[in-house]
C-alpha positions as CSV (number, residue, x, y, z in Angstrom):
1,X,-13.2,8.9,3.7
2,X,-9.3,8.7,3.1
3,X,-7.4,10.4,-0.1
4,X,-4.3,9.1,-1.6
5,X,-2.5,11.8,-0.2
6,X,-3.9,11.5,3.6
7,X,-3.2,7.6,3.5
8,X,0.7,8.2,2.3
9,X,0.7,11.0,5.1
10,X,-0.7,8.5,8.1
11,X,1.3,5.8,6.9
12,X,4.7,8.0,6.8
13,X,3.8,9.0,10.1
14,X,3.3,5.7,11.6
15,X,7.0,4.5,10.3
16,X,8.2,8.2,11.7
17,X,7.2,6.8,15.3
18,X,8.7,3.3,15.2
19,X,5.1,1.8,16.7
20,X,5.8,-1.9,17.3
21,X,2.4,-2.8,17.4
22,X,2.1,-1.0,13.8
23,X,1.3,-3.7,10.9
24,X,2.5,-1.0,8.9
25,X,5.8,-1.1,10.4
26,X,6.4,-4.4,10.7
27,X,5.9,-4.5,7.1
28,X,8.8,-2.5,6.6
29,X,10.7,-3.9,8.7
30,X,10.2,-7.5,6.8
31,X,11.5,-5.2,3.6
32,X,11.0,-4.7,-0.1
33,X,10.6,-8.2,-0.8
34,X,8.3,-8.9,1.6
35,X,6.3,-5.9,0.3
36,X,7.0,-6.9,-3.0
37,X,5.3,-10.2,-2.6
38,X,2.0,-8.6,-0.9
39,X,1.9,-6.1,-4.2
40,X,1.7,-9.5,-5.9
41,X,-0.6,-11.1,-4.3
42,X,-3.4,-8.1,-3.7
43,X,-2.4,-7.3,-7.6
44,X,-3.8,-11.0,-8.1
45,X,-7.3,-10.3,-5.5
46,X,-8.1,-7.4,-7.8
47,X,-7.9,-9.4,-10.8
48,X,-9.6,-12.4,-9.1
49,X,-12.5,-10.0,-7.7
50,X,-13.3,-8.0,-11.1
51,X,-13.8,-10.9,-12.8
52,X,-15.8,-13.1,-9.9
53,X,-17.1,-10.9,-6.8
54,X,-18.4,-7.7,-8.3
55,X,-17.1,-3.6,-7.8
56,X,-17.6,-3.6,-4.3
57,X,-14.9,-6.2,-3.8
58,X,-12.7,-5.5,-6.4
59,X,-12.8,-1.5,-4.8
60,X,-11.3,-3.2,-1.6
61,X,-9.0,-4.9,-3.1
62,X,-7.6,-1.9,-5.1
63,X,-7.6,-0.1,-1.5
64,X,-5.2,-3.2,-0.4
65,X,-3.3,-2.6,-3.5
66,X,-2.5,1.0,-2.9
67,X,-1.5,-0.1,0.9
68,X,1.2,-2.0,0.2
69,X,2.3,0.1,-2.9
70,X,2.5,3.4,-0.5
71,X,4.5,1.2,1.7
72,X,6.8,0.0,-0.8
73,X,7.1,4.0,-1.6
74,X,7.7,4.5,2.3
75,X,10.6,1.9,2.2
76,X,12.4,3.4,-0.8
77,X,12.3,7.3,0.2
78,X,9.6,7.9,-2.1
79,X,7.5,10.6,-2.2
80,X,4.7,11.7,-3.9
81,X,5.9,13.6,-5.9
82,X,7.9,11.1,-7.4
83,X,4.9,9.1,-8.9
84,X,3.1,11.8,-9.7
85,X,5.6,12.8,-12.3
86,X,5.2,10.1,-14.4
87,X,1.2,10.0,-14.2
């Protein structure tokens, strides 16, 4: 099982080494509002799954969420840090 804290450190990793064959780096290459636009819509599958395909679902979708939202993070600088602070 993955923590916050190891996903953000795989995923900073994978955009350190440029992989081409990395979805997570040809996300950021695409750019914010790419990104932005897959916040959205995952945003919208954990609404959608809470209220029609049960916890284990709406779990997976929240996982999907926090994908794209540590990428958005990766593509501004972000670290950490810098959301923990207004938790």
């Amino acid at each position: 099982m993955k923590s916050f804290e190891d996903l953000f450190a795989e995923l900073k990793a994978k955009a350190e080494r440029n992989d081409p064959d990395s979805g997570t780096v040809k996300e950021l290459e695409k750019g914010s509002h790419f990104i932005g636009k897959k916040i959205l819509e995952e945003a919208g599958e954990v609404w959608m799954a809470s209220q029609y395909e049960g916890n284990d679902r709406t779990a997976e979708e929240i996982s999907q969420l926090l994908y794209h939202a540590q990428v958005m993070m990766i593509k501004q600088g972000l670290e950490l840090e810098d959301i923990y602070r207004y938790l």
